[in-house]
C-alpha positions in Angstrom: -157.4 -1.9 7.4 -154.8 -2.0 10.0 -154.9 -1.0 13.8 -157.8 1.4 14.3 -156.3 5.4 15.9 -159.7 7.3 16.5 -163.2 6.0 17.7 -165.8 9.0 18.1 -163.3 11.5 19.1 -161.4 9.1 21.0 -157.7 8.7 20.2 -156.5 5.1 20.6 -152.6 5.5 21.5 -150.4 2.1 21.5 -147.4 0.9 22.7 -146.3 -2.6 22.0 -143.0 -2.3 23.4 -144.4 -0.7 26.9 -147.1 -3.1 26.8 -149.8 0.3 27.1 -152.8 1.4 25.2 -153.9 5.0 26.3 -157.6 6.2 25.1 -157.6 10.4 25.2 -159.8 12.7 24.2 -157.3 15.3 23.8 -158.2 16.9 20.0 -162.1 16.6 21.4 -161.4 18.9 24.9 -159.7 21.3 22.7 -162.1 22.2 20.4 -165.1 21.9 23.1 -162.8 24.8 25.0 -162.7 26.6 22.0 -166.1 26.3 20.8 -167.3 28.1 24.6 -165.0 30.6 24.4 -162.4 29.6 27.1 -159.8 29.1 25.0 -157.6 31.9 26.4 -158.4 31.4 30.1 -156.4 30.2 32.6 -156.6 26.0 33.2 -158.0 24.9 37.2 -156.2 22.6 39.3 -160.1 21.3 40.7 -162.9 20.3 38.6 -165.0 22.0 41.6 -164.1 24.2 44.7 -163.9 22.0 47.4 -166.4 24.8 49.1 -168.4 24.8 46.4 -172.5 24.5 47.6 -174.7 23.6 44.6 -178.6 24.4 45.0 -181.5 25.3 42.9 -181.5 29.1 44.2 -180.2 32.1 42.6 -179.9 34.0 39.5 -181.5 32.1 36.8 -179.4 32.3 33.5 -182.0 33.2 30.1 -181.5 33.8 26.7 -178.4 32.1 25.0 -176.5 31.7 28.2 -179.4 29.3 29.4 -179.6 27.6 25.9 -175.9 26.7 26.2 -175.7 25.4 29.5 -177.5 21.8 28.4 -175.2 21.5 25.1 -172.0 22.3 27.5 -173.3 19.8 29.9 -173.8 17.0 27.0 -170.1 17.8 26.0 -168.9 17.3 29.6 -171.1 14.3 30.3 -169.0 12.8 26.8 -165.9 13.1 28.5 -166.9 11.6 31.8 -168.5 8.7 31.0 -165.4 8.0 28.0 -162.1 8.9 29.3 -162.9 10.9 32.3 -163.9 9.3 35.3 -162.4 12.4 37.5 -165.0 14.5 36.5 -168.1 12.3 36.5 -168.9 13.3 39.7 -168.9 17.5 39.0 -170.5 17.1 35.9 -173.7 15.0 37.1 -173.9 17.7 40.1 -174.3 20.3 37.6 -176.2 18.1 35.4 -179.5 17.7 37.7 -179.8 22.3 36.9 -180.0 21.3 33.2 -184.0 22.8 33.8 -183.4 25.9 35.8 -179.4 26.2 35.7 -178.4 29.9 37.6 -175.3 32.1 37.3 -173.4 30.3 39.8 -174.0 26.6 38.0 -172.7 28.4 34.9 -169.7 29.3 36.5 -168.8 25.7 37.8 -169.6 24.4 34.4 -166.8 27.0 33.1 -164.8 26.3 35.5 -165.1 22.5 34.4 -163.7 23.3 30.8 -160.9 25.6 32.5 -160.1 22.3 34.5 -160.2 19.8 31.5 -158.1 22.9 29.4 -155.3 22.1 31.6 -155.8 18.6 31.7 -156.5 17.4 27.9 -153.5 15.4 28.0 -155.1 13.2 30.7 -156.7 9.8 29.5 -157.0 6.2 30.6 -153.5 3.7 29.8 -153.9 0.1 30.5 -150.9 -1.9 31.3 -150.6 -5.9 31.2 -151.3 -8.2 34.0 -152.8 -6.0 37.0 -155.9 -6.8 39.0 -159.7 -5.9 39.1 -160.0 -3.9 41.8 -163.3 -1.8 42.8 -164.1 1.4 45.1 -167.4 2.8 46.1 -168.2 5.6 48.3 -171.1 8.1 49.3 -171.4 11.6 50.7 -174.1 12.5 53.1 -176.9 14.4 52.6 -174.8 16.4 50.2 -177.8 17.9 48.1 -179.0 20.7 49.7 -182.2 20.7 48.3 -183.4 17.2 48.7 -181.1 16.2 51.2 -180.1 13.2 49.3 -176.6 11.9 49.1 -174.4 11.1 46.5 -173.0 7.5 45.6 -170.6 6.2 43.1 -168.3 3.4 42.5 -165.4 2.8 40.0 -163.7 -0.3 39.0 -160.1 -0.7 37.9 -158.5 -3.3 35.4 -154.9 -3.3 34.0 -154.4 0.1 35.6 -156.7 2.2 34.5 -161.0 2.5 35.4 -163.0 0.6 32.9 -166.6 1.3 34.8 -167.4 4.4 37.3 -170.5 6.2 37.8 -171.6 9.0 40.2 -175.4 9.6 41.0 -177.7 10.8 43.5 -179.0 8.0 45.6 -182.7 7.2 45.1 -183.9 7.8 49.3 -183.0 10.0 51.6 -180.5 8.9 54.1 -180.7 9.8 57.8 -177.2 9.3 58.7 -174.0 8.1 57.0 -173.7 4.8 57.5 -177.2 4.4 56.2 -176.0 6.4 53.3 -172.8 4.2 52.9 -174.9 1.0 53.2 -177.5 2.0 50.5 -174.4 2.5 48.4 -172.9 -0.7 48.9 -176.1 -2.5 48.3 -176.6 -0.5 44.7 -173.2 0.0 43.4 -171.2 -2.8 44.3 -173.0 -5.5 42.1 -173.0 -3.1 38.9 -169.2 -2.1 39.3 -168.4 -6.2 40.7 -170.3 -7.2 37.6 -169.6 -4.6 34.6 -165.5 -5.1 36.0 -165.4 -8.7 35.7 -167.3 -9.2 32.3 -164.5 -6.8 31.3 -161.8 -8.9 32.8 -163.4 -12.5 32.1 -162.7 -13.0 35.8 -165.2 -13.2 39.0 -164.4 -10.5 41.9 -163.6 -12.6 45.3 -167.0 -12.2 47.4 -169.0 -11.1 44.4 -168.7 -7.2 44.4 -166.1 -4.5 45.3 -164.8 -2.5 48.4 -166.7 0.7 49.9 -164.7 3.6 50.9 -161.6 1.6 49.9 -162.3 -0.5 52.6 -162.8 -4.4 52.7 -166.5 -5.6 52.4 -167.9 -7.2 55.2 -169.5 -11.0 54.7 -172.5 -12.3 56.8 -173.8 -11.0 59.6 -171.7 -8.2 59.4 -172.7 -6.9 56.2 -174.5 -4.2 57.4 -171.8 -2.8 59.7 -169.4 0.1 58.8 -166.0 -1.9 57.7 -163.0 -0.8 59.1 -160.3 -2.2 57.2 -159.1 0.1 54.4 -158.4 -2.1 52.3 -159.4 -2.2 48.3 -161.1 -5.7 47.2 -159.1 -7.5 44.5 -160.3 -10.1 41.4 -159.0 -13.5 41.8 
């Protein structure tokens, strides 16, 4: 049958002599452009204003404007959780409007596919022999409707992520090293454990840095680390 090319709109790109294997999505962002009509606008250098201030006021969308917003979102949410980690954390912002999505959430989620227009080349290219290293990190209070923060974590194998996720943390955080502590706690098992069953190794100290900063041990587990410094796989 020989070496497999495509899985589900993924393209499976190898290089033996570089020692590489890229997974894009290329073909798939192109005709998800097209098929929303953005096909001749111009590509973003953001997947988000950095200014931008999602909430659930303002102009609700209706008809088929509000009908497409969930199938655009599904598309998206394909990409980030395949072969685009860098805009898993936009697309679950705009994701949790699915039910009342306004003007203004419909123009981020355009300006998403204007972003992934311009950057449908971009796709994940493991190398040989580099380490498992893992990030977390957390925003505060950065819904403005519930007040909740935002966590995430990704973990890195042969130089490229093989687990990320972005979501909104599950209590409400009254200051940000509360915030970064809850995230620790949730995120750094899953990405320590979904990263090493990937790379049939065991992360030193069982998990993976927060803020790309070295995880504390002990009784100082619960302190803000101050070393910025990414954990490694032995």
């Amino acid at each position: 049958m020989g070496e497999p090319e495509w899985f589900l709109g993924i393209h499976i790109i190898r290089d033996r002599a570089a020692g590489t294997i890229t997974l894009s999505q290329r073909q798939c962002a192109t005709t998800v452009v097209e098929r929303y009509g953005m096909g001749d606008d111009n590509p973003t250098m953001l997947s988000m204003p950095v200014s931008s201030r999602l909430q659930r006021e303002g102009t609700a969308l209706e008809g088929a404007n509000k009908a497409a917003y969930p199938d655009m979102i599904g598309a998206l949410l394909y990409f980030a959780t395949s072969t685009r980690p860098d805009i898993a954390y936009t697309v679950a912002r705009l994701a949790r409007y699915t039910a009342a999505p306004t003007e203004a959430h419909r123009a981020l989620l355009k300006g998403v596919l204007r972003y992934v227009k311009g950057t449908q080349n971009w796709g994940l290219t493991y190398r040989r022999d580099a380490s498992l290293t893992g990030y977390t990190d957390a925003d505060f209070a950065g819904d403005l409707d519930t007040r909740r923060s935002t966590a995430g974590f990704v973990s890195t194998l042969n130089g490229a992520a093989v687990a990320w996720a972005s979501k909104a943390q599950a209590t409400v955080a009254a200051f940000t090293t509360e915030a970064r502590v809850y995230c620790r706690r949730t995120w750094r098992a899953r990405g320590a454990v979904t990263g090493a069953a990937a790379a049939g190794r065991r992360c030193a100290g069982g998990g993976v840095g927060t803020d790309v900063r070295r995880q504390p041990s002990g009784a100082d587990a619960d302190q803000e680390p101050d070393e910025r410094q990414p954990v490694q796989a032995h």
